[in-house]
C-alpha positions in Angstrom: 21.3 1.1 -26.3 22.6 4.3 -25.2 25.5 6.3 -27.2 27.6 8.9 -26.3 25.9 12.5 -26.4 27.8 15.7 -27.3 25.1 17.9 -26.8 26.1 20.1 -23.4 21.8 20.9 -23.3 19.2 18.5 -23.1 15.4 19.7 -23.2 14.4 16.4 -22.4 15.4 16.6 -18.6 18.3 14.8 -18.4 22.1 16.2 -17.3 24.6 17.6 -19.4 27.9 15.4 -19.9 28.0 11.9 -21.3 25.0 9.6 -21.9 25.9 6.5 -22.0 25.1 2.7 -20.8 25.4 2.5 -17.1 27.7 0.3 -15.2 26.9 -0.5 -11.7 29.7 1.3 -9.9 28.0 4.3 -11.8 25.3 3.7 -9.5 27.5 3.6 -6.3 29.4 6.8 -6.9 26.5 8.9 -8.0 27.1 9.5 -11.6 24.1 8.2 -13.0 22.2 10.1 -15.5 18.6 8.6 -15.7 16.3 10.9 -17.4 13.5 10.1 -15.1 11.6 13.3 -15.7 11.8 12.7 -20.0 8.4 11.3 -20.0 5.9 13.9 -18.8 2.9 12.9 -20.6 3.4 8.9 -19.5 3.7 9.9 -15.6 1.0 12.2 -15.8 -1.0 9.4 -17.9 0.2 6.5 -14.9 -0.7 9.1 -12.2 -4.3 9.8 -13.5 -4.8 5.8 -13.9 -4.5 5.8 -10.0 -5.7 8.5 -9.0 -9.0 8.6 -11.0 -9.5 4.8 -11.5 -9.2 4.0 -7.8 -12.0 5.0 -6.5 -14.2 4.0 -9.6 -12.9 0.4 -9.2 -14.7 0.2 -5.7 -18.0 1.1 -7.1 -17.6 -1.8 -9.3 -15.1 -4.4 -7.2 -15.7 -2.8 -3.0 -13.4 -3.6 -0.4 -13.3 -7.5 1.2 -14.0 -6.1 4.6 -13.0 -8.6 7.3 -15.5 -9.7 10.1 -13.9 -6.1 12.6 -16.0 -4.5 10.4 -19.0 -6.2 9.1 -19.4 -8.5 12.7 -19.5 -12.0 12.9 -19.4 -14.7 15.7 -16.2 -15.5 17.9 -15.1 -18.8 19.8 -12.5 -19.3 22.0 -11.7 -22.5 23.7 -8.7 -23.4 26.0 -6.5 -26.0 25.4 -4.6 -28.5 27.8 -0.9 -28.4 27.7 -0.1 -32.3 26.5 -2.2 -31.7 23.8 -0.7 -30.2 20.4 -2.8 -28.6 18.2 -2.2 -26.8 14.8 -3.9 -23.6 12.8 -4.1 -26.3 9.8 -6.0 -28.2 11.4 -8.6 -25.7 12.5 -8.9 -24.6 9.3 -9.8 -28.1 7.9 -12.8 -28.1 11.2 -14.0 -24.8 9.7 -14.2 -25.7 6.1 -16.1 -28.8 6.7 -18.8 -26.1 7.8 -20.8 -23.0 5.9 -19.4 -20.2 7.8 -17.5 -18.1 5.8 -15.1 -15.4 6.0 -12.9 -17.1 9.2 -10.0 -16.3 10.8 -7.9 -18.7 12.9 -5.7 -18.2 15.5 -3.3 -20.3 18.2 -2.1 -18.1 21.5 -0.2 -19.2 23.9 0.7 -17.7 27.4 4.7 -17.0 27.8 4.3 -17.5 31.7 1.7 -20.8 32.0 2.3 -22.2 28.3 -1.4 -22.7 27.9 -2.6 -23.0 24.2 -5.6 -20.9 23.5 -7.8 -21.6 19.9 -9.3 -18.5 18.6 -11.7 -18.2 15.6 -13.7 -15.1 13.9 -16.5 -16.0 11.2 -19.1 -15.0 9.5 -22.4 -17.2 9.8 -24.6 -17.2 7.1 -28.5 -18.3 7.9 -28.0 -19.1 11.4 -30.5 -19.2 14.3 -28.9 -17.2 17.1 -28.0 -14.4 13.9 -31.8 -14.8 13.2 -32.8 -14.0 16.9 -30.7 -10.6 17.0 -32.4 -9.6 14.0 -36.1 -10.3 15.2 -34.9 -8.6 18.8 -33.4 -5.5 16.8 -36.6 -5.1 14.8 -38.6 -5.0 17.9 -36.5 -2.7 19.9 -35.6 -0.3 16.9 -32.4 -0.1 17.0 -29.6 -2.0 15.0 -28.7 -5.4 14.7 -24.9 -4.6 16.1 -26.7 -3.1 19.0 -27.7 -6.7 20.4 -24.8 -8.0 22.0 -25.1 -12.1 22.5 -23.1 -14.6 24.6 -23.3 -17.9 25.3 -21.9 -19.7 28.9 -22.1 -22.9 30.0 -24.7 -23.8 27.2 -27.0 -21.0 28.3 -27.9 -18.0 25.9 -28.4 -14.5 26.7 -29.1 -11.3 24.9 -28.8 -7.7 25.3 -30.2 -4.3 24.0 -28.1 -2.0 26.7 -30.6 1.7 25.1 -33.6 0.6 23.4 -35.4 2.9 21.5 -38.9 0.7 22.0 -38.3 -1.1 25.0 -41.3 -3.1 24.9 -41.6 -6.5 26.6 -45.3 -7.7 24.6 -43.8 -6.4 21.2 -40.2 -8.1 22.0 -42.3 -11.8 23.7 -44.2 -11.6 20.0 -41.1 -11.1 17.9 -39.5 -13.9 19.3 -41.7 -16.9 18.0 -41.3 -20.7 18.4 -39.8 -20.9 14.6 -37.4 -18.1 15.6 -36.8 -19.7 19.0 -36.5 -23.7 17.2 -37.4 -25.2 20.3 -35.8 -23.0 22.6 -37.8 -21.1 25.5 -37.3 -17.3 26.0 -37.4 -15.0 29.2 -37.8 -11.5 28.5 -36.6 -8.8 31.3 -37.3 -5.1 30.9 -35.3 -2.7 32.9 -35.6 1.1 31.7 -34.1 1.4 28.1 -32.4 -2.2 28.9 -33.7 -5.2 27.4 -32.6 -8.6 28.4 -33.6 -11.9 26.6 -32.5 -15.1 28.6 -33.0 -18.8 26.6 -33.2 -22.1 28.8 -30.9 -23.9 26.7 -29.0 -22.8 22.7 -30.9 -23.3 19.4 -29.7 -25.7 17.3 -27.6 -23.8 14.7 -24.0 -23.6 12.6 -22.1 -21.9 15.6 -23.1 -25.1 17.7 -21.9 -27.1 15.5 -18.6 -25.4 15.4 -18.5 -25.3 18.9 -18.4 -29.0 19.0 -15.9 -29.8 16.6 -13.4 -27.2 18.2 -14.4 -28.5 21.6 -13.4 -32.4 20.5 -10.1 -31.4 18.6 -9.1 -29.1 21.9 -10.4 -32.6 23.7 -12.3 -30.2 26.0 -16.2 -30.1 26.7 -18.9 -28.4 24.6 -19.7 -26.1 27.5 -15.8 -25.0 27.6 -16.6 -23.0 24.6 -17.3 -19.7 25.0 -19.4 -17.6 21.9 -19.7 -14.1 21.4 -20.8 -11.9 18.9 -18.5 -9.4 17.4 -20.1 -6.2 16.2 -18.6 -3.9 13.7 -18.5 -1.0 16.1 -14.8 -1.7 16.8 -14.0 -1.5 13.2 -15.8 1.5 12.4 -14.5 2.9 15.3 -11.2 2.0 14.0 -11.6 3.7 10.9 -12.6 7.0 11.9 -10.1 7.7 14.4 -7.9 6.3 11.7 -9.5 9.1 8.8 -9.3 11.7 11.7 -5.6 10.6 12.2 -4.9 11.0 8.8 -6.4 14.3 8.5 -3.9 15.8 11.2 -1.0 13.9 10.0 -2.0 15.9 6.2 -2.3 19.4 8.2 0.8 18.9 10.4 2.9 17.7 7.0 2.0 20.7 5.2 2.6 22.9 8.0 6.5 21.4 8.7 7.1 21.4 5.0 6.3 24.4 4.3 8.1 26.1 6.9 11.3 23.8 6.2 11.4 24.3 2.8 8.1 26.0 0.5 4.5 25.3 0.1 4.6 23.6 -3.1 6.7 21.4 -1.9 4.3 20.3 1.0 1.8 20.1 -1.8 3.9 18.1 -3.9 4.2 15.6 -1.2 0.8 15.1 -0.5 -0.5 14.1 -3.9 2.3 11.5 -3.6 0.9 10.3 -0.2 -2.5 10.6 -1.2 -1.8 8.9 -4.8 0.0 6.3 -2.4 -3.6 5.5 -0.5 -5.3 5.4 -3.6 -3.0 2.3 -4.9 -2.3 0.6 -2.1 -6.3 0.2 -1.3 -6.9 -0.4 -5.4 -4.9 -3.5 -4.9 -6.7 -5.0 -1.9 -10.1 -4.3 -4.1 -8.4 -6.3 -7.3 -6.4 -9.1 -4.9 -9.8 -8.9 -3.2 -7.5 -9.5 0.3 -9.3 -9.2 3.4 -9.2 -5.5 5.4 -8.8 -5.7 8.9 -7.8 -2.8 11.5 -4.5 -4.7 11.1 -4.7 -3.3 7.3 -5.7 0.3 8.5 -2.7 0.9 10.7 -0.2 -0.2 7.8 -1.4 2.3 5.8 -0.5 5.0 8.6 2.9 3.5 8.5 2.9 3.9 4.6 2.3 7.6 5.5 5.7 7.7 7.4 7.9 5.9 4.6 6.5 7.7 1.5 6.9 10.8 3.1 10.6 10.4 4.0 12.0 9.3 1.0 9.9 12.2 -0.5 11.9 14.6 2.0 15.2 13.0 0.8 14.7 13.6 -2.7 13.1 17.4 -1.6 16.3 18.6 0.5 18.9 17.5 -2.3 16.7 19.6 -5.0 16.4 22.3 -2.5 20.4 22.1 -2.1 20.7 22.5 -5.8 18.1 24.9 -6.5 20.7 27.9 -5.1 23.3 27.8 -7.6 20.5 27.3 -10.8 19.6 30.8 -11.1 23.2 32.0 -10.5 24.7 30.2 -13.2 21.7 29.8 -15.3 23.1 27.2 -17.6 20.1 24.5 -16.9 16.8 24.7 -16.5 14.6 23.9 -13.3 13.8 20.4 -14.6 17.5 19.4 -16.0 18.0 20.2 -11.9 16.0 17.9 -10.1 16.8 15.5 -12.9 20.7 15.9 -11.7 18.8 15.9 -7.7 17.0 12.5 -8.3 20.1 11.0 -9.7 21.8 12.3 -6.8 20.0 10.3 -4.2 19.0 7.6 -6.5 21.5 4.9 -4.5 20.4 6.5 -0.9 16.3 5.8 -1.8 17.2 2.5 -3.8 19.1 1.6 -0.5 16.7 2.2 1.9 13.5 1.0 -0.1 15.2 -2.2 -0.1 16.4 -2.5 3.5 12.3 -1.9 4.5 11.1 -4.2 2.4 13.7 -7.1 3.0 11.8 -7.4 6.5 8.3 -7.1 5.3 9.0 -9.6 2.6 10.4 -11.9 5.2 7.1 -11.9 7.4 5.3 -12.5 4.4 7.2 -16.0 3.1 8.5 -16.8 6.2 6.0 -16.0 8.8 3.2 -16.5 6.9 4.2 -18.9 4.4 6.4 -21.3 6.7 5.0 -20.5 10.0 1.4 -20.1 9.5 1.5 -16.6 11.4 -1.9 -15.4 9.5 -2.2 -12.6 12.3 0.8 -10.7 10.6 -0.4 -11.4 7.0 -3.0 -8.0 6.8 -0.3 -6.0 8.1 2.4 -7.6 6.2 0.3 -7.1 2.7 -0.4 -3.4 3.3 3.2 -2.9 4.2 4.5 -4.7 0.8 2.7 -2.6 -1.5 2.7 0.5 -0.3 6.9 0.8 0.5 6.9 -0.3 -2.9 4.3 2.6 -4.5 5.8 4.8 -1.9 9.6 4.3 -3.6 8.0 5.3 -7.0 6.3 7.7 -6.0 8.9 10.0 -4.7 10.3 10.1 -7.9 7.4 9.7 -10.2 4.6 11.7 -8.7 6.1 14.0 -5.9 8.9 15.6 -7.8 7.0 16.0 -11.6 4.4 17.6 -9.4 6.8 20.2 -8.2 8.8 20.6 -11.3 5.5 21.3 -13.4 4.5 23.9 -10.8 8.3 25.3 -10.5 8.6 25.8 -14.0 6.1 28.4 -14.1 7.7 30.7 -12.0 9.1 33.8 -13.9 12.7 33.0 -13.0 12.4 29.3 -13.5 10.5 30.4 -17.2 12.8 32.6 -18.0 15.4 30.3 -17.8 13.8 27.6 -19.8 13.3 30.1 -22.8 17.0 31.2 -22.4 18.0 27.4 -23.1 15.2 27.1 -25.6 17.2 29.9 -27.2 20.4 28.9 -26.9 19.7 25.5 -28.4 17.7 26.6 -31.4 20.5 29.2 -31.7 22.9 26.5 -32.2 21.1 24.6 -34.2 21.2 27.0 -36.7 24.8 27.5 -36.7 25.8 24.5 -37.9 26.2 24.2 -41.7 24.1 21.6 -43.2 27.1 20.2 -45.3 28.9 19.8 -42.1 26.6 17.7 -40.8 25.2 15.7 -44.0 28.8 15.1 -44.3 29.3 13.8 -40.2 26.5 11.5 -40.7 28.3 10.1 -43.9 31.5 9.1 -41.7 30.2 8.5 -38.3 27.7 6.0 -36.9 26.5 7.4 -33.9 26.6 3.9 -32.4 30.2 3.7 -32.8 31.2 6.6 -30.9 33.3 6.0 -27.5 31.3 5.3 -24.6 34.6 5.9 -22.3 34.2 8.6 -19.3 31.7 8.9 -17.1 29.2 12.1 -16.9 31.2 15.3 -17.1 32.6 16.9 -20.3 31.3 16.1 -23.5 32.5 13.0 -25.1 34.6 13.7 -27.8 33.4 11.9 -31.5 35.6 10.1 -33.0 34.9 8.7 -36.8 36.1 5.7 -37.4 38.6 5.3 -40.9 38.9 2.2 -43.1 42.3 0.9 -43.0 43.9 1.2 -46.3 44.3 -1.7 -49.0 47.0 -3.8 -48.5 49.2 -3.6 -51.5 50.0 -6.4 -53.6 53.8 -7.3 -53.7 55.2 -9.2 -57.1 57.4 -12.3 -55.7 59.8 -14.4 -57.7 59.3 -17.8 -57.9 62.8 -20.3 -57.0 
């Protein structure tokens, strides 16, 4: 419970006046007085957690990286218009098969209002996955490199720059066991290697094929296969690192020049401690990464870095008048700042996250919308790191680096001073003797922060006195 303070210093970061329990409207009209900065050696503890343990938890638990990235197989199948079909019940097709690692989706055309069944897998021991591999090895390059498709029941491969474009060593790769039953024709053209089959080899995606083909009542040969490579993914994630790389050198550069280069610095261990915890919770949840997940965390960038700016321009406001009074130290400051602008970030963290939240229990949850549910996650977590962190990471970081300016020292040792100067003033009877009469949890909480609340002891009514009455 908090009691009424009559100390006008603090040393432990929070702001001269009254300390006492907070009502809400205290929160409305600014007059808060949370010592968020009290606990140095817990945020710097929390901070280290993150920042340090991260990275070693994806040695131990690595990213679930979804099939943009490690490749897969994709079907797509058209569906008529009288026909309804469901996400559910594409899912149910799917798990009645060993592919792993799917992804389901339903489209439908705004203009025609034809239904369109898309899926992304990973096959695991499958015959057209075994052919790539075999045609890779032969032409030295990567398994990704061999693009596959399959129309109208006839399969084709692809190497479009072989390294060893060899028809002999490609015709001897490509075996009857590899083949299971099918027969290959082999075309050399430059670097370009082309492998036709006369009909598809029995295998898992064939099987999927006809299931989705019977539940979109359409024919087996309506079903087109293709193989996705993770060349869009990784393509994805560098221009996303390189991205993020400008968007650190352009931050530092504005914040610098619109208000001081530990302040830019400050903010980007916040944004970087932001990364760090947003992609330490999709290696615990273990939730799928798609390039869906990659661009949330550019938007994470954005938020964290403008409730950062909001706290940064209120302390900046303040930080004028703290040498010229010099009755508070820097800390005690952005203490006062964060308090300040505790309702405006509190505010807006919760009007972004209201919609986020929304598309995860209602899109997802009612609706089935799984397309919005890699974006949605990433979103969630880091608004919600990105809230703390303004106030947790970004401004402790400036304040520890603040404080060690001569000014900003000097003034600290002036209040160290003053504090253990009046300390020593005070007679020990007179407060042996204050501690006798006054519990310190029956002081007034009235007023709100400002003057120093006034203690008032409380005295034992007196006996009531006995009267003599005559009995009639």
């Amino acid at each position: 419970m908090s009691h009424v303070s009559g100390s006008d210093h603090m040393t432990d970061g929070g702001v001269a006046g009254v300390d006492r329990r907070h009502r809400l409207s205290d929160l409305y009209h600014e007059r808060t007085n949370f010592r968020f900065l009290a606990r140095r050696r817990l945020l710097l503890t929390l901070f280290l957690v993150v920042v340090i343990g991260g990275p070693l938890l994806l040695l131990v638990r690595p990213l679930n990286l979804g099939i943009d990235f490690r490749g897969g197989v994709a079907w797509q199948v058209e569906v008529p218009k009288d026909r309804d079909v469901s996400v559910a019940k594409v899912r149910d097709i799917l798990d009645a098969t060993t592919i792993e690692d799917y992804k389901a989706t339903i489209s439908s055309s705004p203009q025609s209002g034809q239904k369109t069944i898309r899926v992304q897998a990973q096959v695991v021991n499958d015959a057209i996955e075994t052919i790539r591999e075999q045609i890779a090895r032969a032409t030295g390059v990567k398994t990704s490199d061999v693009t596959e498709a399959s129309v109208g029941g006839n399969q084709s491969f692809s190497v479009a720059k072989a390294i060893e474009a060899d028809k002999a060593k490609v015709e001897k790769a490509l075996t009857p066991a590899v083949l299971s039953g099918a027969k290959a024709t082999v075309t050399v053209t430059g670097q370009q290697v082309t492998v036709a089959l006369d009909k598809e080899p029995k295998s898992e995606r064939q099987v999927v094929s006809e299931n989705l083909a019977k539940y979109a009542g359409a024919k087996t040969t309506d079903v087109s296969i293709s193989t996705v490579g993770p060349t869009w993914g990784g393509e994805v994630s560098r221009k996303a690192l390189t991205a993020l790389l400008v968007f650190f050198v352009v931050l530092a550069l504005y914040l610098s020049i619109r208000f001081e280069f530990k302040m830019a610095m400050a903010a980007l261990v916040a944004v970087m401690h932001d990364i760090v915890f947003t992609v330490a919770v999709y290696a615990i949840s273990q939730f799928t990464v798609s390039p869906a997940t990659v661009t949330a965390f550019l938007t994470i960038l954005g938020f964290s870095l403008y409730d950062t700016v909001v706290v940064f321009d209120k302390i900046k406001e303040n930080e004028g008048a703290l040498t010229a009074i010099g009755r508070s130290t820097y800390r005690d400051m952005a203490t006062r700042s964060l308090n300040e602008v505790l309702m405006r970030s509190l505010s807006t963290s919760f009007v972004a996250l209201l919609p986020v939240f929304s598309l995860l229990v209602v899109g997802v949850g009612f609706f089935g919308a799984t397309s919005l549910e890699d974006f949605a996650l990433a979103l969630f977590f880091g608004l919600l790191v990105g809230s703390y962190s303004s106030i947790f990471v970004a401004t402790p970081a400036l304040v520890w680096w603040k404080e060690r300016e001569p000014q900003y020292r000097a003034l600290s040792e002036k209040q160290a001073a003053r504090a253990a100067g009046a300390a020593r003033s005070v007679p020990k009877e007179t407060v042996a003797a204050a501690s006798d009469v006054v519990n310190p949890q029956d002081w007034d909480p009235s007023g709100v922060a400002g003057p120093p609340a006034v203690m008032r002891p409380l005295v034992a009514p007196k006996a009531r006195q006995t009267r003599g009455r005559k009995r009639k």
